[in-house]
C-alpha positions in Angstrom: 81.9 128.6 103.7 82.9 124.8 103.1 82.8 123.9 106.1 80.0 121.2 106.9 80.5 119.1 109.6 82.9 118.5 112.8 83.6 115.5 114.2 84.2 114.7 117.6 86.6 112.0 118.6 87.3 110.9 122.1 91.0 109.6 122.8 91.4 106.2 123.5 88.0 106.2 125.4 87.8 103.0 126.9 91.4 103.4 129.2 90.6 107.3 129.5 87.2 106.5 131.4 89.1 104.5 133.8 91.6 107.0 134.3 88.4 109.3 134.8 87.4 107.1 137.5 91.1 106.3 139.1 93.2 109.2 140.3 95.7 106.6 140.4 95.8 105.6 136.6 96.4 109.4 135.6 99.5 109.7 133.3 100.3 106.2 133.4 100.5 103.8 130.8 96.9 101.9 131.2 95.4 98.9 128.5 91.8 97.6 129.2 91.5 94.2 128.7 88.5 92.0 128.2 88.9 89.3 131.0 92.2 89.5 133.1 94.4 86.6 131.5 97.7 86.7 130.0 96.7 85.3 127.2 93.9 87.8 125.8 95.0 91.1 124.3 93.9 95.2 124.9 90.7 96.1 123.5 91.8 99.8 124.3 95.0 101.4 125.6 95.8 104.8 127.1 98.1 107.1 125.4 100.3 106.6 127.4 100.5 103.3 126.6 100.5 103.8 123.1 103.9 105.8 123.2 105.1 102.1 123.7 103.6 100.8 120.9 100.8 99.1 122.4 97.2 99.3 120.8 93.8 97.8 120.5 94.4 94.1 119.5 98.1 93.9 121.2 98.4 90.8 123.4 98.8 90.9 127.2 102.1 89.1 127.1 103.3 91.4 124.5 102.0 94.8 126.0 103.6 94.0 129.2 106.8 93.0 127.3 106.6 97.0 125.1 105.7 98.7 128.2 106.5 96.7 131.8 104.6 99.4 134.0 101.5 98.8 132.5 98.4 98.6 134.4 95.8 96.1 133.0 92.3 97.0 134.0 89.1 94.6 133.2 86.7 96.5 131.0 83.4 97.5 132.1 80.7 98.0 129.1 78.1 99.8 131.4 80.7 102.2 132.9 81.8 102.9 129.5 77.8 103.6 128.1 76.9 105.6 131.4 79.8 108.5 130.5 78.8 108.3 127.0 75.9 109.8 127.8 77.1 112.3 129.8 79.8 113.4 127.3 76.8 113.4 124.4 75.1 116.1 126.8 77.6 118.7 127.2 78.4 118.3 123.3 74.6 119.3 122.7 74.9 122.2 125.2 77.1 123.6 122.7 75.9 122.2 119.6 72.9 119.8 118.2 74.1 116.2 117.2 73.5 115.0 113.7 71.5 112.1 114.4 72.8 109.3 116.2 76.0 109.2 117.5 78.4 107.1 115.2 79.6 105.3 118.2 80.3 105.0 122.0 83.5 107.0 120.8 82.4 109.3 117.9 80.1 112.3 117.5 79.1 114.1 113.9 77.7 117.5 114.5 76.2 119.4 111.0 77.5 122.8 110.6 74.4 125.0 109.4 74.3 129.2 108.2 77.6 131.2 110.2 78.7 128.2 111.6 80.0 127.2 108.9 82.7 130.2 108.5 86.1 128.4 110.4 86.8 130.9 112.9 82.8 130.4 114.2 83.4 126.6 113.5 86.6 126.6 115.3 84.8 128.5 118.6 82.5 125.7 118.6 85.0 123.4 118.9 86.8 124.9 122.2 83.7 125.5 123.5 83.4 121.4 123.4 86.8 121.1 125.2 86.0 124.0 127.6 82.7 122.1 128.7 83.8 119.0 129.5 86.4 120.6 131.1 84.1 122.9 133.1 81.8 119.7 134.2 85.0 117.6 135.4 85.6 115.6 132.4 88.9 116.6 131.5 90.3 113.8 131.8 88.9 112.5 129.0 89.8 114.1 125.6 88.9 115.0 122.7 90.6 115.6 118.9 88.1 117.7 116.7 88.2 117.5 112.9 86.4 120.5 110.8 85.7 119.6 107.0 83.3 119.6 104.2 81.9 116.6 105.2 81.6 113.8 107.5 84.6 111.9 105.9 87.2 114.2 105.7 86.0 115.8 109.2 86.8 111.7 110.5 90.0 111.7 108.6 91.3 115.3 110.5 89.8 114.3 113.7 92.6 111.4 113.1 95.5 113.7 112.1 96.0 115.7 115.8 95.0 112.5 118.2 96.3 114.2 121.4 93.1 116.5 122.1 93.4 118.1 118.7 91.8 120.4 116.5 92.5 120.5 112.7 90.2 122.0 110.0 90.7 121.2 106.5 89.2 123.0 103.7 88.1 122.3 100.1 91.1 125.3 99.6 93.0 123.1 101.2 92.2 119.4 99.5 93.8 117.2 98.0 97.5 118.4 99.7 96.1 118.4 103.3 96.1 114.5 103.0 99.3 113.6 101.4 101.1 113.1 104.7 98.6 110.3 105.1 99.0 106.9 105.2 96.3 105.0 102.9 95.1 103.0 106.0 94.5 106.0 107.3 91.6 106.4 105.6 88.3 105.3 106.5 87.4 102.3 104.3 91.0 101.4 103.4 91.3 98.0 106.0 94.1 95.3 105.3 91.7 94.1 102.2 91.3 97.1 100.5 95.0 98.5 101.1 96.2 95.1 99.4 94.2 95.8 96.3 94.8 99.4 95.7 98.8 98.8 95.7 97.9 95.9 93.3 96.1 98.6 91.7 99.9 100.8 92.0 98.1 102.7 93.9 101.1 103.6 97.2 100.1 107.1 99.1 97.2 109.2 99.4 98.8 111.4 96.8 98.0 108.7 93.9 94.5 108.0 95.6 93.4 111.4 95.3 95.0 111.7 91.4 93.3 108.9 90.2 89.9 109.4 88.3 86.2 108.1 89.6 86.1 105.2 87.2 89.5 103.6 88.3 88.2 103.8 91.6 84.9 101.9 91.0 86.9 99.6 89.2 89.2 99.0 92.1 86.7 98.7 94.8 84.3 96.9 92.1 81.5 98.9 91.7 80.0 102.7 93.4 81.7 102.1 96.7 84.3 103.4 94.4 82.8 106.5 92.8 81.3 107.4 96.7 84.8 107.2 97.9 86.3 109.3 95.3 83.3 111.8 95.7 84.2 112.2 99.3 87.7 112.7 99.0 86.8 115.8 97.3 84.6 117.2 100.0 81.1 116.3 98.7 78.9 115.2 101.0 76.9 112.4 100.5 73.6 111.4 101.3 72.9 108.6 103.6 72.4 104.6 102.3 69.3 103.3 102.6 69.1 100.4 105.1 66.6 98.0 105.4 65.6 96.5 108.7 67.9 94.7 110.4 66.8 90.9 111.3 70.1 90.4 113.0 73.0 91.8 114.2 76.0 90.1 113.9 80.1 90.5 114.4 83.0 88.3 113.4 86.4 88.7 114.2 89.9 86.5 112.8 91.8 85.4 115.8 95.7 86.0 116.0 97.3 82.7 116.6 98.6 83.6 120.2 94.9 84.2 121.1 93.4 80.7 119.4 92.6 79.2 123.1 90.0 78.8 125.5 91.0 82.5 127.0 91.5 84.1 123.5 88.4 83.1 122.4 86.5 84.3 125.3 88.1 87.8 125.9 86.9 88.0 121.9 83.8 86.9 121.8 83.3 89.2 125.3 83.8 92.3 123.1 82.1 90.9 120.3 79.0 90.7 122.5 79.0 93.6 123.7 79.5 95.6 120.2 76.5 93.8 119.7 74.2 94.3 122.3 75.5 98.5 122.1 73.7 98.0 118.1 70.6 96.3 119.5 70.5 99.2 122.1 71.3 102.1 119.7 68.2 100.4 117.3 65.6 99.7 120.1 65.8 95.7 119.1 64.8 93.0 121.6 67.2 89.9 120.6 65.3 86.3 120.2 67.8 84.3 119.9 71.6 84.0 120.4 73.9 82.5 117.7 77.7 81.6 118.0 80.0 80.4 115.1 83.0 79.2 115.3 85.2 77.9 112.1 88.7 76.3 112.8 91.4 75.7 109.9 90.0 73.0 108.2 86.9 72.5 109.8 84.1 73.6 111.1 81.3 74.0 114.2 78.0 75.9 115.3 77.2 76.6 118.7 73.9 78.3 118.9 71.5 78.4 121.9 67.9 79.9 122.0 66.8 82.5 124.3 63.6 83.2 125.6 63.0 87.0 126.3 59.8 88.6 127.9 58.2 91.0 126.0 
């Protein structure tokens, strides 16, 4: 009984809440925009719409260009949060949580005694789809990933994206990932995928044969040895955190978005990441800070806020 944890991953949540909400929007191509301008970009788009090629971070111009019947919609954050909840309560009808949820989009649930056997695990997890099926969810969906731990339970919720289910074993490690990309790995951004091929590190195959310490030399120190460990199946235990005093988010503008509009459909969903953080900690803000750094130079922009208590 390997199996540990299953993780619960709602498809492309954002444009599927607002084709929850639209009859009209149903099996069409939809990407959810942060302001309605032709010069921001999708912050989420529907499956649909992904067939085209369009994703999170595509611009408007270009989305319309990959897919010319799509239907832009303006995001709404609260609509978004309100259905979370609502999905979070039939997944515990079915199954406690472990801990918070990850995000808006992403549940972990801990696997304990029987549950733990894959055909029991497995039941679980149609019983997830079947509930939010049975309470009119449906149209929003859900891949389901079974593994040892929280990592590789991620990684297979990933592999099936079209309400899938795929369990993957210790029996079944390190093959199970070779059809993998490496930045299809959790931790392996643009940064890190240009330093393990420095490394000669190509595919997910010559990740998973390469020892702990070439790891924590590659990542440059136990960020390395945790990420080998995980690979494997072991599940580790949480970092300590200390108390936040702020929260913060940055993002690099694409050149097509480095305007007025770009930078306001960014800093829009940067905002509102942030304020889901304060929520998900029980923070009250103080104050509100906003950097911006141009090629060459740069400028600070901050504002204080008075909040009641």
């Amino acid at each position: 009984m390997t199996l540990r944890c299953l993780f619960v991953d709602f498809n492309s949540y954002f444009a599927s809440v607002e084709q929850f909400d639209r009859d009209d929007l149903r099996g069409r191509p939809v990407g959810v925009v942060p302001v309605m301008a032709a010069s921001t970009c999708c912050i989420a788009a529907s499956r649909e719409a992904k067939v085209h090629g369009v994703k999170t971070g595509t611009p408007v111009r270009e989305a319309v260009e990959r897919c010319p019947d799509i239907t832009l919609v303006q995001a709404r954050p609260a609509r978004y949060v309100e259905l979370h909840h609502r999905l979070i309560a039939a997944i515990q009808d079915c199954i406690p949580i472990d801990g918070k949820p990850l995000s808006i989009d992403e549940v972990a649930c801990r696997l304990i005694g029987r549950e733990r056997e894959r055909d029991n695990a497995v039941a679980i997890a149609r019983k997830i789809k079947r509930t939010l099926i049975d309470r009119g969810l449906d149209p929003i969906r859900c891949s389901v990933g079974i593994a040892p731990n929280t990592f590789l339970a991620k990684t297979a919720s990933d592999i099936d994206k079209v309400d899938g289910l795929t369990v993957v074993e210790l029996a079944d490690l390190p093959h199970a990932l070779h059809g993998l990309q490496l930045q299809d790995l959790c931790g392996v951004g643009p940064s890190m995928l240009q330093r393990l091929n420095h490394a000669g590190i190509d595919t997910v195959e010559q990740l998973t044969a390469a020892p702990r310490e070439r790891l924590k030399a590659i990542w440059g120190g136990i960020e390395g040895e945790r990420f080998w460990a995980q690979l494997r199946g072991i599940e580790l235990p949480p970092r300590q955190r200390a108390a936040a005093a702020s929260v913060g988010h940055s993002h690099v503008l694409d050149p097509q978005m480095r305007n007025a509009d770009g930078m306001r459909s960014v800093l829009f969903k940067l905002l509102a990441k942030a304020a889901m953080r304060l929520r998900q900690e029980r923070s009250k803000a103080r104050g509100l800070s906003l950097h911006v750094r141009f090629v060459g130079r740069e400028q600070r922009f901050s504002r204080d806020l008075s909040f009641a208590p």
